[in-house]
N, C-alpha and C positions, 0 to 999 in steps of 0.2 A: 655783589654781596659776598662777603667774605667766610671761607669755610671753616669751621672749628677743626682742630685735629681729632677731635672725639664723633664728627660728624662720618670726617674721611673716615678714618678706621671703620665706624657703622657702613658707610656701602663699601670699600676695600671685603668686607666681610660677608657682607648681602652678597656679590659679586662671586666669591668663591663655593659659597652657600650653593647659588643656582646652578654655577657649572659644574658641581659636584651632585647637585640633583638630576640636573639631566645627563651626566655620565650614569648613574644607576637603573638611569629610565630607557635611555639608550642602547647603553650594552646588552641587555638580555640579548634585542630583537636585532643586533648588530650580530651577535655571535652565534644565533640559528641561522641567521643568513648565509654566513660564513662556511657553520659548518654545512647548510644545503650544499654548497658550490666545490668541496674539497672531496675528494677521494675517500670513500668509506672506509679503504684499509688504510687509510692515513690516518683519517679520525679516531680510530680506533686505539690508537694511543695519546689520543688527546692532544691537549695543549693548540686546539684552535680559538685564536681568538678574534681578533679584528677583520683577520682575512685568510681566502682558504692558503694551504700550501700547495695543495694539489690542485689545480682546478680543475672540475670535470660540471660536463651536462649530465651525468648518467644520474643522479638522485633526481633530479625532474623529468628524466626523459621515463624513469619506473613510475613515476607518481600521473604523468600524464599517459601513457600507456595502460593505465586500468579501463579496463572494460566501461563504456558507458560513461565514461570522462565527460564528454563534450555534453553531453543531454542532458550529465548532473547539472552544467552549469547552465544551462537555459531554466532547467528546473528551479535551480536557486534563486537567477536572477529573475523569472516570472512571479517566482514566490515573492523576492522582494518587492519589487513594484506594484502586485495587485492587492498584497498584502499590507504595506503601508500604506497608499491609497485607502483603501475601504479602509481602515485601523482608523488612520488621522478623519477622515469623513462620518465613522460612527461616534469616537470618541468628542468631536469637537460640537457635533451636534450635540449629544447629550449633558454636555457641560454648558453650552449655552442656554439648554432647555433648564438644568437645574440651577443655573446661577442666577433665575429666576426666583424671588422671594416670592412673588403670589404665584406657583406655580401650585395648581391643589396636590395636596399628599407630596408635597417634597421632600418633608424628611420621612417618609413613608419610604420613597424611592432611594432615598440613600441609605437608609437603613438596609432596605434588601438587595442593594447593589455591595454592597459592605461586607453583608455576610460570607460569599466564595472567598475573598482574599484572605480570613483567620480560618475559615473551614472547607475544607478540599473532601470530596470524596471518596479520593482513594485513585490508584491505578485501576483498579478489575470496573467500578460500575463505569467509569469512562468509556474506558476499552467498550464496555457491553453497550454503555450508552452511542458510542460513534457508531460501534453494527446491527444499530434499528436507525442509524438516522441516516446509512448507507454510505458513512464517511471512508468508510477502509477503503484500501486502495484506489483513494479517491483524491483529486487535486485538493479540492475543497479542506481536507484536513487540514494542513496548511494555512490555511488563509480564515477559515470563519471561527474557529479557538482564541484567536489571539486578534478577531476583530473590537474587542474591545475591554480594557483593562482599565480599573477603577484607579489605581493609581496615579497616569497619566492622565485620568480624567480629570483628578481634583486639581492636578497641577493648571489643568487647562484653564479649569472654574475660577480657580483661585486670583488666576492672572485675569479673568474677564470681568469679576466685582471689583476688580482694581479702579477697572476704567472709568470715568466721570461718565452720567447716569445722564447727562444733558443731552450728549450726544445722539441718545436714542429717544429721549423728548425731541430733539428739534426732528429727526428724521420721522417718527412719526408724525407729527405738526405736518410737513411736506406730504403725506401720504404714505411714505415707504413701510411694508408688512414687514411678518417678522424677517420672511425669507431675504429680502432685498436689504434688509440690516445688518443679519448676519454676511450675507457674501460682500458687500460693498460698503461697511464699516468694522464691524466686531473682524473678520479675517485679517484685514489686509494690517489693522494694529494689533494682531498677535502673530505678527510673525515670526518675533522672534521666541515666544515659547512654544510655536507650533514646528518648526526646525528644532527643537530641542524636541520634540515628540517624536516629530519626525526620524532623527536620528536615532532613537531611543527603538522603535519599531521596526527600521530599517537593521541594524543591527543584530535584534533580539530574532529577525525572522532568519539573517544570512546567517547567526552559530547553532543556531537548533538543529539539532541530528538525533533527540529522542524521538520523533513524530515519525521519522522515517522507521527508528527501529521497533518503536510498537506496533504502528497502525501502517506501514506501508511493506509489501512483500513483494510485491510488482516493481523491477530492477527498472524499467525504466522510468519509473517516478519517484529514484532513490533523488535525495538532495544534494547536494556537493559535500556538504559537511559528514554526512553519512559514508558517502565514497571515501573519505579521505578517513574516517573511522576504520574501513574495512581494510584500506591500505597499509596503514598502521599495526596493523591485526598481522595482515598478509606478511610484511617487514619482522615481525615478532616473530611467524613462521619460519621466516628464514633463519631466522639466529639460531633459533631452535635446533633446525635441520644440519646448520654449520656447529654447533655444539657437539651437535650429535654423531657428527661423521668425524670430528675431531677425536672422536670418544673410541668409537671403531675404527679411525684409519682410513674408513673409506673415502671415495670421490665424490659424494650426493650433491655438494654445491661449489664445487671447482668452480664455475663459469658466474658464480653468482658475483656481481661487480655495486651491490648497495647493502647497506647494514641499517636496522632500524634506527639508530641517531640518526645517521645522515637523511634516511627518507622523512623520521619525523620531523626533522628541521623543512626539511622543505616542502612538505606540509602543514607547518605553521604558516611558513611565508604565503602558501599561496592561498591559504585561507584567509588570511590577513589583511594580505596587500589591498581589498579593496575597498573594507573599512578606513586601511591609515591612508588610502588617496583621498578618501571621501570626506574625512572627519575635516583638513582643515580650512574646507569651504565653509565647513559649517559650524565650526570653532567660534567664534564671537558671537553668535545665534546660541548656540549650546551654551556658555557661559551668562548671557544676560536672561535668557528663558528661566534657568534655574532659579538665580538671585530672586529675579523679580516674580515668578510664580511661585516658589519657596517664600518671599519674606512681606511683598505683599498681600492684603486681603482684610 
């Protein structure tokens, strides 16, 4: 089949389109990387870009070197795991139970499942609500808040009324209750909007660093994203302190070998890196979930 010149030109054009899209998508997280890895008195006059000029470990050797490093990260990764676990297990149950038309009072239940997401009650009754139900300084914060989100639910529902309606005639015909439907047919064909859940849970629980700074004060149940908050912070101090001795002449941070660029760089990266390993396993699960829980129903 032979190609029109108006077709070439159309992907000649698509073609630069994309790799001009993923240069913008790319670069940011090309050039924190970068400057992680270069010498903070180097960056400091900029002009890093693709790669450092100076290369050094000391920006991650400060960021790993924070007190309580290693237990932030069991924290986080605990959180992630029991947290999307129970999430995907609350949420997928509840969307089966209401993608039930004869279910009694169903839109009773959606109606007041409905209501928290346009109306919040505030920071303070939370706060006061989590220390009568003895959440503070308590793992559980973490994990039973964010066990189940209307959102994801509809999306889940929305993908389960998709499904032809036979399949759970003939399984009941066989016997099979509800329990035995949902694990051994409604699961196993939603997998791919339940990896979009999944993602979406996994995610939301490894960048949250508010839960820590409201309701947790007990350092060894901070989360990684909250460590990485206070390093930040700590980094800012330095500047400060190198400002300021700049200002007097004196020596207060001679020895000091990191600037908050460079640390913040590589506290992006190492926040990051385990979302961008993870995401594209589950890259074609996350695109087809959407579509089809979005457009179906």
């Amino acid at each position: 089949m032979k190609i029109s010149i108006s077709e070439k030109i159309f992907k000649i054009f698509n073609i630069i389109f994309m790799l001009m899209l993923c240069v913008v998508t790319l670069y940011p997280y090309v050039n924190q990387f970068a400057i992680s890895l270069n010498d903070a008195n180097d960056t400091i006059f900029g002009g890093v870009t693709l790669y450092p000029r100076k290369f050094t470990w000391q920006n991650y050797s400060t960021v790993f070197s924070n007190a309580g490093f290693s237990r932030s990260i069991l924290i986080s990764f605990l959180r992630v795991v029991s947290g999307t676990v129970l999430g995907i297990i609350v949420i997928t149950g509840a969307a089966y139970a209401i993608s039930k038309k004869d279910l009694p009072g169903r839109n009773l239940f959606i109606n007041f499942l409905i209501i928290p997401t346009f109306i919040s009650g505030g920071l303070i009754p939370i706060y006061i609500l989590y220390r009568y139900l003895h959440l503070m300084n308590n793992f559980l914060v973490y994990i039973l808040p964010m066990a189940f989100v209307f959102f994801y639910m509809i999306i889940i529902r929305t993908y389960l009324q998709s499904l032809p309606p036979s399949m759970e005639e003939s399984a009941v015909i066989d016997g099979a209750n509800e329990v035995q439907i949902l694990f051994k047919i409604i699961i196993p064909l939603s997998m791919p909007v339940m990896a979009t859940v999944i993602l979406w849970l996994a995610v939301a629980h490894w960048n949250d660093w508010l839960t820590s700074l409201y309701f947790i004060t007990k350092s060894n149940l901070y989360s990684l994203q909250y460590v990485m908050y206070k390093v930040i912070k700590e980094a800012e101090l330095i500047n400060q302190l190198a400002t300021q001795s700049a200002m007097t002449g004196s020596n207060a941070t001679a020895g000091v070998k990191v600037s908050p660029e460079s640390v913040k760089a590589a506290t992006i990266i190492v926040a990051t890196f385990p979302i961008v390993m993870l995401y594209p396993f589950l890259q074609k699960y996350f695109i087809k979930g959407v579509m089809i829980g979005a457009v179906k129903g």
